[in-house]
C-alpha positions as CSV (number, residue, x, y, z in Angstrom):
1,X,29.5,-140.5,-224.6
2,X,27.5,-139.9,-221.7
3,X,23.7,-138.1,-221.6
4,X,22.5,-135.6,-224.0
5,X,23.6,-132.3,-223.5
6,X,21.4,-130.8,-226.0
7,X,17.6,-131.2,-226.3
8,X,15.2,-130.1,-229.1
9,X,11.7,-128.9,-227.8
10,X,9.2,-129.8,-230.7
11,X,8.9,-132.9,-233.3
12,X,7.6,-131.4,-236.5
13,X,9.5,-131.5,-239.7
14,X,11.8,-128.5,-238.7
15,X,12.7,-130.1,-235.1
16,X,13.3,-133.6,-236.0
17,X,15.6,-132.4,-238.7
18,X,17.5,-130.1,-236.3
19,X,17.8,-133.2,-234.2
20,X,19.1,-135.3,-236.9
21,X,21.7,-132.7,-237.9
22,X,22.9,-132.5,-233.9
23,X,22.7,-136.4,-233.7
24,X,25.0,-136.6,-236.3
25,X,27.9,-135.8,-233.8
26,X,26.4,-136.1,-230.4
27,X,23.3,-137.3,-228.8
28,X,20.4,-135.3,-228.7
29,X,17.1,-135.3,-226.7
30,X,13.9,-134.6,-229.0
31,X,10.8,-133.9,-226.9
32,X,7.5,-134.7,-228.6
33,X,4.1,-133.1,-227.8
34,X,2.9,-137.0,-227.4
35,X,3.6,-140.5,-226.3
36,X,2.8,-142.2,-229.7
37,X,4.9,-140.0,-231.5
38,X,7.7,-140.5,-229.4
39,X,7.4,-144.0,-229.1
40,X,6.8,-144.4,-232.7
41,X,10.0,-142.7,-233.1
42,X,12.0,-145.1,-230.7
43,X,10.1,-147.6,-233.0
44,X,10.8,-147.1,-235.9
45,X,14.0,-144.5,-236.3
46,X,11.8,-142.5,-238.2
47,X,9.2,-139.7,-238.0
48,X,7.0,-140.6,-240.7
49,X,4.5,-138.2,-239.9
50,X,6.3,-135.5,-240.0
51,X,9.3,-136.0,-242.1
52,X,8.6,-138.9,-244.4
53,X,11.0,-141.3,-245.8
54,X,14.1,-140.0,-243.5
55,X,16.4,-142.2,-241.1
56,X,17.4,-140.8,-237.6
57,X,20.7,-141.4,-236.1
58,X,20.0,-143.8,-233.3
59,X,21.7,-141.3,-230.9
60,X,18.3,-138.9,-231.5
61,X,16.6,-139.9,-227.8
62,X,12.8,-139.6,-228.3
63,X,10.4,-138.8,-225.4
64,X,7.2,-136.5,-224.2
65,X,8.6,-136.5,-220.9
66,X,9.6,-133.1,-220.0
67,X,11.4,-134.0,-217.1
68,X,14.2,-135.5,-219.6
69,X,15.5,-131.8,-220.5
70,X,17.2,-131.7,-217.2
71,X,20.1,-133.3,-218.8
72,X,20.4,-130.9,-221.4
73,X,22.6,-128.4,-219.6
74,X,24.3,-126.7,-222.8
75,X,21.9,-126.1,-224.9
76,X,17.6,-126.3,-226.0
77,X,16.1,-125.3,-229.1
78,X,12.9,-124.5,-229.2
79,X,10.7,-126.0,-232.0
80,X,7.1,-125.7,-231.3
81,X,4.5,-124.2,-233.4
82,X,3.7,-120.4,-233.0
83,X,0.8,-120.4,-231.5
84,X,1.6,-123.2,-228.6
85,X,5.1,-121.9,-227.8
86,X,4.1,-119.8,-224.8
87,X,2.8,-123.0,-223.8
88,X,5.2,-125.8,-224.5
89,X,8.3,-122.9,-223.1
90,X,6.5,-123.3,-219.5
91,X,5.7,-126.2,-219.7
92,X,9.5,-127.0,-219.9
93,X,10.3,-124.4,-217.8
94,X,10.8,-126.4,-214.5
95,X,13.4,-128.4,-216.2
96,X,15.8,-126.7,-217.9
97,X,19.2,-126.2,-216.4
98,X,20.7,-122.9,-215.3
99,X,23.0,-122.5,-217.1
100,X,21.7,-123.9,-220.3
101,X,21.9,-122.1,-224.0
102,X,18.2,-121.8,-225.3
103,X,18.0,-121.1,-229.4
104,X,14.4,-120.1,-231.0
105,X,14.1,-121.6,-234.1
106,X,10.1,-121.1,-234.3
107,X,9.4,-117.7,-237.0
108,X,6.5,-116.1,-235.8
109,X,4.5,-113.2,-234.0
110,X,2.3,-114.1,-231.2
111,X,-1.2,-112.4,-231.2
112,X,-2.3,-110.3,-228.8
113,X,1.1,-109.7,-227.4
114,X,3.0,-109.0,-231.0
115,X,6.0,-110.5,-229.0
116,X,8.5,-112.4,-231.2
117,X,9.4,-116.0,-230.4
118,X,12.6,-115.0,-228.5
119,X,10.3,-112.8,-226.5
120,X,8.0,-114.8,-225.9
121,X,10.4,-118.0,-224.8
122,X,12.0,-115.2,-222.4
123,X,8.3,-114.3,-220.6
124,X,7.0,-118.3,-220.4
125,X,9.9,-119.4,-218.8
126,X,11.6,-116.4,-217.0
127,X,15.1,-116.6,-218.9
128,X,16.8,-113.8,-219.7
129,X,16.6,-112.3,-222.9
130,X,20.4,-112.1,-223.4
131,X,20.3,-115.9,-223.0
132,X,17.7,-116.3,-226.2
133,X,19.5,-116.6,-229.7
134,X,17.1,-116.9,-232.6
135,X,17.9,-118.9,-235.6
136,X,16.5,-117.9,-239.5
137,X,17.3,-118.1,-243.2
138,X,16.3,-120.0,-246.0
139,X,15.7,-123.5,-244.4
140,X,13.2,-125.8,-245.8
141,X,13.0,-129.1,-243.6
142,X,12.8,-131.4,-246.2
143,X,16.1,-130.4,-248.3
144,X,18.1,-130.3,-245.1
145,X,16.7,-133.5,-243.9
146,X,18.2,-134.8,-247.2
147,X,21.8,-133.5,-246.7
148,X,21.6,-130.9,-249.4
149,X,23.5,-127.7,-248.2
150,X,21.7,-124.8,-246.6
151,X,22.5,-121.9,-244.4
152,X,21.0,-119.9,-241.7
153,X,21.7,-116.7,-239.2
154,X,22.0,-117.5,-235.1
155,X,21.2,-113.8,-233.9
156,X,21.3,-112.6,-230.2
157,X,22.4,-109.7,-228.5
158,X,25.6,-111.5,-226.9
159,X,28.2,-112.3,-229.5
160,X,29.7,-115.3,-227.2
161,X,26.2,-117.2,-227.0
162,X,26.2,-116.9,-231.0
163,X,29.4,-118.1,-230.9
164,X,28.8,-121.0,-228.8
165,X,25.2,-122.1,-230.8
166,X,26.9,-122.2,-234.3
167,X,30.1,-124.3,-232.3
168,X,27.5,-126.7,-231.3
169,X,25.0,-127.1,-234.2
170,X,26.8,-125.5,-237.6
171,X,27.8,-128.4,-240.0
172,X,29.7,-128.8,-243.5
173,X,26.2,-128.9,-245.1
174,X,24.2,-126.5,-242.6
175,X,26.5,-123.4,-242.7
176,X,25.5,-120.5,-240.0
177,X,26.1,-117.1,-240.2
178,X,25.9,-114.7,-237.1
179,X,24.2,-111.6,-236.5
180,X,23.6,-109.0,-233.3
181,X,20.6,-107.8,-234.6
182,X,17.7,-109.9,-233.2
183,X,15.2,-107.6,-233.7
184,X,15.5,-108.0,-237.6
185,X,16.4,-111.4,-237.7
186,X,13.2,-112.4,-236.0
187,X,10.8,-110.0,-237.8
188,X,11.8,-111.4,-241.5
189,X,11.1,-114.5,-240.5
190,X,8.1,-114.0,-239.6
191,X,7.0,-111.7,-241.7
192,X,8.2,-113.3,-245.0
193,X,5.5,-116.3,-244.3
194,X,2.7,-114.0,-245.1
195,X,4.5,-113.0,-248.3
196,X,5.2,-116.3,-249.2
197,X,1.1,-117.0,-249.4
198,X,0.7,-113.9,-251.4
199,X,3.5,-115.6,-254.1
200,X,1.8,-119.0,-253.7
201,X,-1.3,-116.5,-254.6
202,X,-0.3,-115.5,-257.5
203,X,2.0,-118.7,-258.4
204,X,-1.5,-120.2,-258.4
205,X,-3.5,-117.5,-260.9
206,X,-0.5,-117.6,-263.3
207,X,0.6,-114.3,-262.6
208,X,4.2,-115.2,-264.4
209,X,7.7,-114.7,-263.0
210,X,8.1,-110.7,-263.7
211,X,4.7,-110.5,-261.9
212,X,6.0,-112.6,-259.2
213,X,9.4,-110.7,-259.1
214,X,7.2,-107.4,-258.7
215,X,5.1,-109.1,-255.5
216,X,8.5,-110.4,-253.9
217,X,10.4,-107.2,-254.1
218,X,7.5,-105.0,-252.6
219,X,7.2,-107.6,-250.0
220,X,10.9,-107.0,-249.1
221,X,10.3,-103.6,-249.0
222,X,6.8,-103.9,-246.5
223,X,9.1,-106.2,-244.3
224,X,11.7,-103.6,-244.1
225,X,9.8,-100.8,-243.7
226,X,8.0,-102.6,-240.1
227,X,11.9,-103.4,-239.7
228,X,13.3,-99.9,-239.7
229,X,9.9,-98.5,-237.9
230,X,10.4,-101.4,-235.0
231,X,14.4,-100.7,-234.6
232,X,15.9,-102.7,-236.7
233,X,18.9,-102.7,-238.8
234,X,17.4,-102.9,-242.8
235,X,20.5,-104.9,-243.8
236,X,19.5,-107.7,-242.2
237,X,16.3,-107.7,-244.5
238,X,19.1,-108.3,-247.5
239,X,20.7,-111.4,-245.8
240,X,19.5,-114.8,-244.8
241,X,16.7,-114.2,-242.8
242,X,15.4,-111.7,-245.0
243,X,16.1,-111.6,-249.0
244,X,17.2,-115.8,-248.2
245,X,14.1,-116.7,-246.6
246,X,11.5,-115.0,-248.5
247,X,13.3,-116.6,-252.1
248,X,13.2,-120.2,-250.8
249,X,9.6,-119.6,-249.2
250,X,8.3,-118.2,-251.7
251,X,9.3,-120.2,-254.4
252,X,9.6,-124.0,-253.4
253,X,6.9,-126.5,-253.4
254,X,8.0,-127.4,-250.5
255,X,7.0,-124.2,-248.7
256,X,3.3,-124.8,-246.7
257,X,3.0,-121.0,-246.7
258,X,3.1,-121.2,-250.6
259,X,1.1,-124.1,-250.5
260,X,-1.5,-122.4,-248.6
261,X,-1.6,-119.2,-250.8
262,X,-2.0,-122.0,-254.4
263,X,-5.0,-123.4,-252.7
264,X,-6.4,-120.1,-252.0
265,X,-6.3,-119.6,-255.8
266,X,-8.4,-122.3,-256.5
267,X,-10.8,-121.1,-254.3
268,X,-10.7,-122.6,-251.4
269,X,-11.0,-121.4,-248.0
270,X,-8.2,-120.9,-245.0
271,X,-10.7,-123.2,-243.0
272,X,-10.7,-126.0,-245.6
273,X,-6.9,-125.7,-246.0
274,X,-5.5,-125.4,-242.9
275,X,-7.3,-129.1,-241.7
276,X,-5.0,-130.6,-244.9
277,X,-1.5,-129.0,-244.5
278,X,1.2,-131.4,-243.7
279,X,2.3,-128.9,-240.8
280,X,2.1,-125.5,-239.6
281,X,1.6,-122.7,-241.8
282,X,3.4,-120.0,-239.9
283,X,1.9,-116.9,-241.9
284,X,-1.6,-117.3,-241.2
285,X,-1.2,-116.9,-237.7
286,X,1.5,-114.1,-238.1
287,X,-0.2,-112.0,-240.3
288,X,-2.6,-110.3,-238.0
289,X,-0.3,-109.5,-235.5
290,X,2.3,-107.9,-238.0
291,X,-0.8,-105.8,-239.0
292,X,-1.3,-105.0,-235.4
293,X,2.0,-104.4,-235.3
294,X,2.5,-102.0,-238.8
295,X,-0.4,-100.3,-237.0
296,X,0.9,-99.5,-233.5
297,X,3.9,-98.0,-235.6
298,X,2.1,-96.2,-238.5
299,X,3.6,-98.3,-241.3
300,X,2.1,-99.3,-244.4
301,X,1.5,-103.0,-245.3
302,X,-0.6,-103.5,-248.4
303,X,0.5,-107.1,-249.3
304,X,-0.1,-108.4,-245.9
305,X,-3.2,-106.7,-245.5
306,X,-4.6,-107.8,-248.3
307,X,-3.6,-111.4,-247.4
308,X,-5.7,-111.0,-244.1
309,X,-8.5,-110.3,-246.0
310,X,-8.2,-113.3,-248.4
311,X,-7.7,-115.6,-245.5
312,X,-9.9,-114.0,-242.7
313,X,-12.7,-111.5,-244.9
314,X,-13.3,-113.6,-247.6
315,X,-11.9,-111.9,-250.2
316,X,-10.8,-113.5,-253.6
317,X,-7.0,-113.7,-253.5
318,X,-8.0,-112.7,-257.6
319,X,-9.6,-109.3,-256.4
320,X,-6.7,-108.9,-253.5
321,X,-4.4,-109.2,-256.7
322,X,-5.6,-106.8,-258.7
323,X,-6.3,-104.3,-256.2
324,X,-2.2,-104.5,-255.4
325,X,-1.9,-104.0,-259.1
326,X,-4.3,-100.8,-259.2
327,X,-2.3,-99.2,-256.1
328,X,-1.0,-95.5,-257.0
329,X,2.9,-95.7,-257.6
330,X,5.1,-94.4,-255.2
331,X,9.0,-93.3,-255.4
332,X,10.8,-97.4,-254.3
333,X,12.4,-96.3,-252.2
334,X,10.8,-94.7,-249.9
335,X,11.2,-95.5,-246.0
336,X,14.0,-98.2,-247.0
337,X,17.0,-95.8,-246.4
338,X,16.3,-94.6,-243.3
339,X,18.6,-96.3,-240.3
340,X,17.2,-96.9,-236.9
């Protein structure tokens, strides 16, 4: 069968699981941030820490040597946390092949730079951006790690690299869409984390399903709204990475951005939280660069904004709440039929 071709940069729950899927038909290469975790891996067939309770194919080669990506000429998916992906992308930059495929499957917004993940894979390493696809939707680690069926959106600007990604990595129970628009692709993604903590919010305060149906729908709208105002297309916002995402996010258990907006509820703080999640919740660390983001383009974000003040200003998420309750109706749809 020869080396691995493909290579997943990143061994939290979301990249183990992508490798497992991969692994399934060929051999992959999963590069972890550490020695122990990779040779706990080798160990065991298992990432325990990470993604509990779930066999790897043997054909899933674990290592923290970056050196190892060399062989992964057709393809490298990038898996690493937001806020250490400029990082980890040149760290790995020496070693990736020419010619090679690379797939963000990191949802985020880095600060300071407001780049998106594709962007920001595209700076660190010097790729170009018409190599980058993006992958989103509704796809929570743990189900997938289970075989339960799921699907997702590869987005770039070149049809034939979507193409080639969803050739390479779609399966019977992982079913992938394609989309040219990764402007919007990567922009709900990131942006429906810090929704999801306003729903855990007010999952958490008993706020009730028509309350929580009122909250999801407005999000939708906020994320489309920065959408439209940053060029992209507001259908995507409807599909996978958009109306998808933000249902499964903000609804499962499973979800550590819901997670992280229940224990707000109960009064905790982002400081106390964050040292206890089993992971990475991606929409604290978006949310105040989509802010600086809704404010270099003059858009209104009232959900996230009042998240940043619950996690960072410490606000009660019970006063943020009500305060998006006492807000002075407006006509729905406004800004949400406008077309880049």
């Amino acid at each position: 069968m020869g080396g691995p071709r493909i290579a997943v940069v990143g061994a939290g729950a979301w990249g183990t699981t992508l490798a497992r899927v991969i692994a399934r038909v060929e051999p992959v290469t999963l590069l972890c941030h550490s020695a122990e975790t990779a040779s706990a891996i080798a160990a065991t067939g298992r990432n325990e820490r990470r993604l509990p309770g779930v066999d790897l194919p043997k054909t899933v080669i674990a290592t923290a040597d970056a050196a190892a990506l060399a062989e992964a000429s057709d393809l490298v998916l990038f898996a690493a946390p937001s806020t250490h992906l400029r990082d980890t992308a040149a760290a790995c930059a020496p070693f990736l092949a020419e010619g090679a495929d690379v797939l963000s499957v990191v949802k985020g917004l880095e600060r300071g730079s407001l780049l998106r993940m594709s962007e920001v894979i595209a700076e660190a390493t010097g790729i170009s951006p018409s190599r980058i696809a993006a992958l989103s939707g509704p796809n929570l680690a743990a189900e997938i790690a289970r075989d339960l069926p799921a699907s997702a959106v590869i987005a770039a600007t070149d049809p034939a690299l979507a193409e080639r990604i969803v050739a390479r990595v779609a399966r019977r129970r992982f079913r992938l869409y394609t989309n040219g628009d990764i402007l919007g692709v990567e922009l709900a993604g990131a942006l429906k984390n810090v929704v999801a903590i306003a729903a855990g919010a007010a999952d958490g305060l008993g706020f009730g399903d028509n309350g929580k149906a009122g909250l999801l729908t407005r999000g939708l709208a906020e994320m489309m709204r920065l959408g439209i105002a940053a060029g992209a297309d507001p259908l995507t916002f409807a599909g996978l990475a958009g109306m998808g995402d933000l249902i499964a996010t903000c609804g499962s258990s499973l979800s550590r951005n819901h997670r992280l907006g229940e224990e707000l509820a109960k009064g905790r703080t982002w400081a106390e939280i964050e040292a206890d999640l089993p992971g990475t919740a991606e929409g604290a660390y978006t949310v105040r660069a989509a802010l600086a983001l809704a404010d270099r383009l003059g858009v209104e974000m009232p959900i996230a904004r009042e998240v940043h003040r619950a996690l960072f200003e410490g606000k009660s998420v019970q006063r943020c709440l009500v305060d998006l309750l006492a807000r002075e109706p407006r006509d729905e749809l406004t800004d949400a039929s406008a077309r880049p």
